[in-house]
N, C-alpha and C positions, 0 to 999 in steps of 0.2 A: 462544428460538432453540435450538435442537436442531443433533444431529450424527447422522447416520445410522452404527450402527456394527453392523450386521449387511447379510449379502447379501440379505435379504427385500428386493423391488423394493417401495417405496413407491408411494404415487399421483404420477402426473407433474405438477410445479408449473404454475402458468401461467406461461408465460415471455411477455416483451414484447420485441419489436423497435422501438423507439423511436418513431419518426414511424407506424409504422403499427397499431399495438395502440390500442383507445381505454377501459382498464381496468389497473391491475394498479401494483404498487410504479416499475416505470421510466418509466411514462407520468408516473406524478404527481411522482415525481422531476424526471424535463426539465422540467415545469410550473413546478414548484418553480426549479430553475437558470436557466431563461427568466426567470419574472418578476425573480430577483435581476438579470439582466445587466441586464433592459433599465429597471431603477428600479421598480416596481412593488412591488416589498418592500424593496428596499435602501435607500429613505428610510426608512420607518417602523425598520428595524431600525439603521439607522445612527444616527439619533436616539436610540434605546434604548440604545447603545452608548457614546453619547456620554454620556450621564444613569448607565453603571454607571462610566465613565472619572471622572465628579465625583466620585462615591461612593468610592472609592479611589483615592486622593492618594498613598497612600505605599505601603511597602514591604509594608505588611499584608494586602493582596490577596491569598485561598486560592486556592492552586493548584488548579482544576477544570478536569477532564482529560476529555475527551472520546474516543471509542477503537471502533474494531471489534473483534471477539472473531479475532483474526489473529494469528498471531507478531509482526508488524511494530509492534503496538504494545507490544512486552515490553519496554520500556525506562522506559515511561510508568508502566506497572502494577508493575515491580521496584522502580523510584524512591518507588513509595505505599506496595507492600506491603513494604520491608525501613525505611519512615519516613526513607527519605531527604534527602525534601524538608524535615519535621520538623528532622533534622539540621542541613538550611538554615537553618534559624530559619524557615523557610514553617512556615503555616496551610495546611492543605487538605482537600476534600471528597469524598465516595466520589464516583471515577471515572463517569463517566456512558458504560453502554453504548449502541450505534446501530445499528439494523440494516441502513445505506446512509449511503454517503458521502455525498450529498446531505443528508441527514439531520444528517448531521456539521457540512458547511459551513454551512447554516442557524444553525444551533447555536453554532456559533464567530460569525459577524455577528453575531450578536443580542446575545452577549454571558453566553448562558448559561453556554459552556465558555470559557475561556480559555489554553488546552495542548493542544493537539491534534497525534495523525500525521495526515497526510494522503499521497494518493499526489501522486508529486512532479509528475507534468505537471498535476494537480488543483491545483497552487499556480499554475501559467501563469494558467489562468481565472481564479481566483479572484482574483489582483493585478490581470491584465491584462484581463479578462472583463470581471467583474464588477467592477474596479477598488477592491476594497477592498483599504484598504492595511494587508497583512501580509506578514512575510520567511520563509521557512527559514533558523532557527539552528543545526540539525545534523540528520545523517543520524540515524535510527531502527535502520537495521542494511543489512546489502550480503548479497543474494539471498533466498532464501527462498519462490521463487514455482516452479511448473512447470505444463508441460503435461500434463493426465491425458485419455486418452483409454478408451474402452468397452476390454475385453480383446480384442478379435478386429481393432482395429485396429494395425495393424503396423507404419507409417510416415506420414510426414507427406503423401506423393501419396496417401494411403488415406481421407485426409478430403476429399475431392473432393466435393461434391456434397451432403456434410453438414452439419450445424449444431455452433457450436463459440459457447460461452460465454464470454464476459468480463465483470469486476464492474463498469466503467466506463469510459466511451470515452479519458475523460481517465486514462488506465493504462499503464503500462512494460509491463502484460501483453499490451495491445493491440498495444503499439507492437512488443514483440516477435512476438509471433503474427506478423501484416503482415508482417513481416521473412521470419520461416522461412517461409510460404506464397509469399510472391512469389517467393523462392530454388527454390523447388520450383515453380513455371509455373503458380502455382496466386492466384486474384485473390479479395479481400473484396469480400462485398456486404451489402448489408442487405434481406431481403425478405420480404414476411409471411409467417405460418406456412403460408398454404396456397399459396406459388406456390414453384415448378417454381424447383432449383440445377442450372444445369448440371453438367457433371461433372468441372471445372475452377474452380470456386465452389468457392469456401465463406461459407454464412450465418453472421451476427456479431449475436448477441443479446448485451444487459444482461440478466445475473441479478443477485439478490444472496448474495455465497460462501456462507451458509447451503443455501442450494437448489439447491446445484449439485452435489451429495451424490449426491441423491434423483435428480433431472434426470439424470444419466448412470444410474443403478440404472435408473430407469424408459425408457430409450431412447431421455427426449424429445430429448436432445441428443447425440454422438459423444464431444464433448468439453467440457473448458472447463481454462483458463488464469487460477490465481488464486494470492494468497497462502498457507503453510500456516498449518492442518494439514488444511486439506479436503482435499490430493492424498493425503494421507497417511492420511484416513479414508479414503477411495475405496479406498485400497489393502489397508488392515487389512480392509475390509466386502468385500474382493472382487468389489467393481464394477467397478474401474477401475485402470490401471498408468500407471506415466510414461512419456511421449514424450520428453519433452527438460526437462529444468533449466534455469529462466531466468536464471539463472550461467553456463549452460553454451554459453550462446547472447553475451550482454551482461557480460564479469569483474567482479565486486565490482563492481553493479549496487546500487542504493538505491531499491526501490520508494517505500518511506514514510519521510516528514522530519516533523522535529517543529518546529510550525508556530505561531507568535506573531502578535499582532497588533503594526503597528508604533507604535500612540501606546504599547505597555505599556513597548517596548524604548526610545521614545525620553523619556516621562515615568518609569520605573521599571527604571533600567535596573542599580542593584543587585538587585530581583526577577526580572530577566530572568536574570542571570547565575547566582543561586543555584537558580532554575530547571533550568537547563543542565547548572549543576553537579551536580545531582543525577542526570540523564539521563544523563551522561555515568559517573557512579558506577554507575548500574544497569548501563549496557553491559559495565565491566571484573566488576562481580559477576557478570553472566551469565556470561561468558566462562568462569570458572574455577569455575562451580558451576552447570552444564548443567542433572540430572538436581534438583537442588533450584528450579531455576526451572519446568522441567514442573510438580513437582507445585506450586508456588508458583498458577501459573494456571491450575490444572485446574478442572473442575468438584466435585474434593472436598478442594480448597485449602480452607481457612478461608476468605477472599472472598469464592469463585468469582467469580474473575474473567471466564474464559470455560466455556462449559460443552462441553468437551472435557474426556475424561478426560486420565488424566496419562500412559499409554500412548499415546494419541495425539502429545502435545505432545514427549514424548521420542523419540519416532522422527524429530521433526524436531531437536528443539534440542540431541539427546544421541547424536547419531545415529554408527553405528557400521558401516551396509552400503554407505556411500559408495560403497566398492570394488568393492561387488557390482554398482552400477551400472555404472560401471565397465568391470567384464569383459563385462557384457553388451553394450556399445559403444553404453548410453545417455548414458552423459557420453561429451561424445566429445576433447574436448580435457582428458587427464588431466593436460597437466603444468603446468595451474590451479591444482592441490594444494587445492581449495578445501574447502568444510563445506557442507551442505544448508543450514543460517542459520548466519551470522555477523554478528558485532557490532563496529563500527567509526561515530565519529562525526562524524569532518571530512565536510563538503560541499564536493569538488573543484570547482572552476571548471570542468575540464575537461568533465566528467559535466553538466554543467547546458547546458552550452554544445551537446553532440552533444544531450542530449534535447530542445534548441529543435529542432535540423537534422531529428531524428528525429521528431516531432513533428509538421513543416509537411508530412511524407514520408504518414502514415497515414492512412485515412481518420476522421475523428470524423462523428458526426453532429451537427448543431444548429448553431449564428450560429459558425464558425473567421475571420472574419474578421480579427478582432484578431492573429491566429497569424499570419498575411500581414507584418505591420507588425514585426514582434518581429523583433529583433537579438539572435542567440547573444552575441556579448561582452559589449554592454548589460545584456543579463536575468541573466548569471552576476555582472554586478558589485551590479545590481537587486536582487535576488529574494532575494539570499542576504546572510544578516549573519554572517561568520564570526568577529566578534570577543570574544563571548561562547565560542565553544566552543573558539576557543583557548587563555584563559584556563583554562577546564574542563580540557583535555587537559592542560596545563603541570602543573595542581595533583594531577594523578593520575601522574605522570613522564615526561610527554610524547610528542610521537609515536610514540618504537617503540616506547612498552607498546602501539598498538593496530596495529603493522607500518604508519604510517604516513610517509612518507618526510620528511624534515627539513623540505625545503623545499615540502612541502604541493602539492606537482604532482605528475602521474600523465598516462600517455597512454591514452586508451579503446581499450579491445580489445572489439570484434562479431565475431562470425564466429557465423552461422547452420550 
């Protein structure tokens, strides 16, 4: 996996629009998510799961962390690389990187990884989809994602007619995109590469964030909408500038949770919490030691964790020209006070509860049936185990070491 960090226009990727490509990483993806919903793989891996569930009885289960090369998983990779979990009295094993969420999920069923981020409406399917039963025990971090568009676009009515990328249908980035496009008179579709957007469209491909670098350099696409530090390569390589911050649209927004299975939480549920405990250590480390976490998962960290230099990573996670956005009236609601990534780890009810509403609101592609049936209050009491990361926060000094409010509520703020 590479990062494009010069303006040289690479060759254009193949990109796949889901139902209508018959080749390419997203087609074999949805193959892949199909057959999980509809049983086809998810006996044989549920089996397999159940057979690694014998094999580890106690508390001695290594931590094995499954992760995209994204800021969103720096809580995962601070926790291994400062020996956190260690400090738990955990075992664990080098991180295993993924170049697709699908990839991920896979990987977590089966039983290979057992700690994963995942994006949080990507926990919907996955409990309620595909019905395997895993929770979210805490957020991963609040913002961190933008819109990057080619330089000669100038506004959101300016993608009309063009192609605009997202890493997965099941994504805050989706769901945001849909939001600002429809605020603007402007509607998603999905349609092959060779037919005709009108000029109130806009097409919605699956990339995966490595290639969407390259994909605006080479023209194939206008835009795309993902986590950092890709917007912030585009930006260093002169490809591409920000449209809008998906903080700037969504406040203290949580793309990615870090995501357990439930027999671990409910047979190992002293390894679940030293687990936690650890994530929840790495997020106050990052916090107060920025420019040491850049180069902690750069590509010339000791690790290499992700292979982003540490230039890159520090323009998001150390970032100092907030304000420059700012002035130029791409943030547009400044009295957010907010960071390009921040780190915080309660998972509000509230935030879970609008991402169901928000959710049923977008278009996804493939079997959303199950979306229909889902209760916002249910899913936010469902979905999410806050008991663990309560514990977590208390033992680090509680709520307002992470500006959390006492009583753990909060009311959502959108504005497109």
């Amino acid at each position: 996996m590479t990062e494009s960090t010069t303006a040289r226009p690479p060759v254009a990727p193949h990109i796949c629009a889901s139902s209508h490509c018959d080749c390419g990483l997203t087609r074999r993806d949805m193959l892949r998510l199909g057959a999980l919903a509809t049983g086809g793989i998810a006996a044989p891996l549920l089996f397999a799961n159940e057979a690694r569930a014998q094999a580890f009885k106690g508390d001695d289960q290594p931590v094995k962390i499954g992760y995209l090369p994204i800021t969103d998983a720096t809580p995962l990779l601070v926790a291994h690389g400062r020996g956190l979990f260690e400090k738990q009295g955990l075992k664990t094993e080098a991180p295993r990187l993924f170049r697709s969420w699908a990839q991920i999920v896979e990987a977590f069923v089966s039983g290979q990884v057992n700690v994963i981020h995942l994006l949080t409406p990507a926990t919907l399917w996955v409990r309620y989809g595909s019905r395997f039963p895993a929770k979210i025990v805490a957020w991963n971090h609040i913002n961190g994602s933008a819109l990057t568009v080619l330089p000669e676009v100038n506004s959101i009515a300016e993608l009309g007619g063009k192609t605009v990328a997202v890493p997965f249908w099941y994504s805050v980035h989706n769901i945001l995109l849909q939001d600002v496009l429809r605020k603007e008179g402007l509607s998603a579709v999905t349609r092959p590469r060779e037919a005709a957007i009108g000029p109130k469209e806009v097409n919605l491909v699956v990339l995966a964030p490595a290639e969407m670098v390259s994909a605006l350099a080479s023209k194939a696409i206008a835009g795309f909408i993902v986590a950092e530090p890709f917007n912030a390569a585009a930006e260093l390589a002169g490809v591409g500038k920000i449209l809008r911050f998906s903080g700037d649209v969504w406040k203290d927004h949580a793309c990615c949770v870090t995501f357990l299975a439930e027999r671990d939480l409910a047979e190992r549920p002293e390894w679940s919490q030293r687990v936690t405990n650890a994530i929840v250590q790495g997020q106050l480390w990052t916090r107060d030691n920025r420019l040491e976490t850049a180069s902690l998962l750069s590509s010339t960290g000791e690790r290499r964790y992700t292979p982003h230099p540490a230039r890159t990573l520090a323009k998001v996670l150390a970032a100092t020209d907030y304000a420059d956005y700012e002035a130029k009236g791409i943030v547009r609601n400044k009295g957010w006070h907010q960071r390009r990534i921040d780190f915080q780890p309660y998972p509000y009810a509230s935030y879970t509860e609008q991402l169901v509403r928000s959710i049923k609101a977008t278009k996804v592609e493939g079997d959303t049936g199950f979306l229909d049936r889902l209760d916002p209050t249910f899913v936010a009491q469902d979905l999410v185990d806050t008991r663990f990361v309560r514990k977590a926060i208390d033992s680090v000094g509680g709520p307002g070491v992470f500006g959390v409010p006492s009583d753990y509520t909060r009311r959502e703020t959108l504005i497109a």
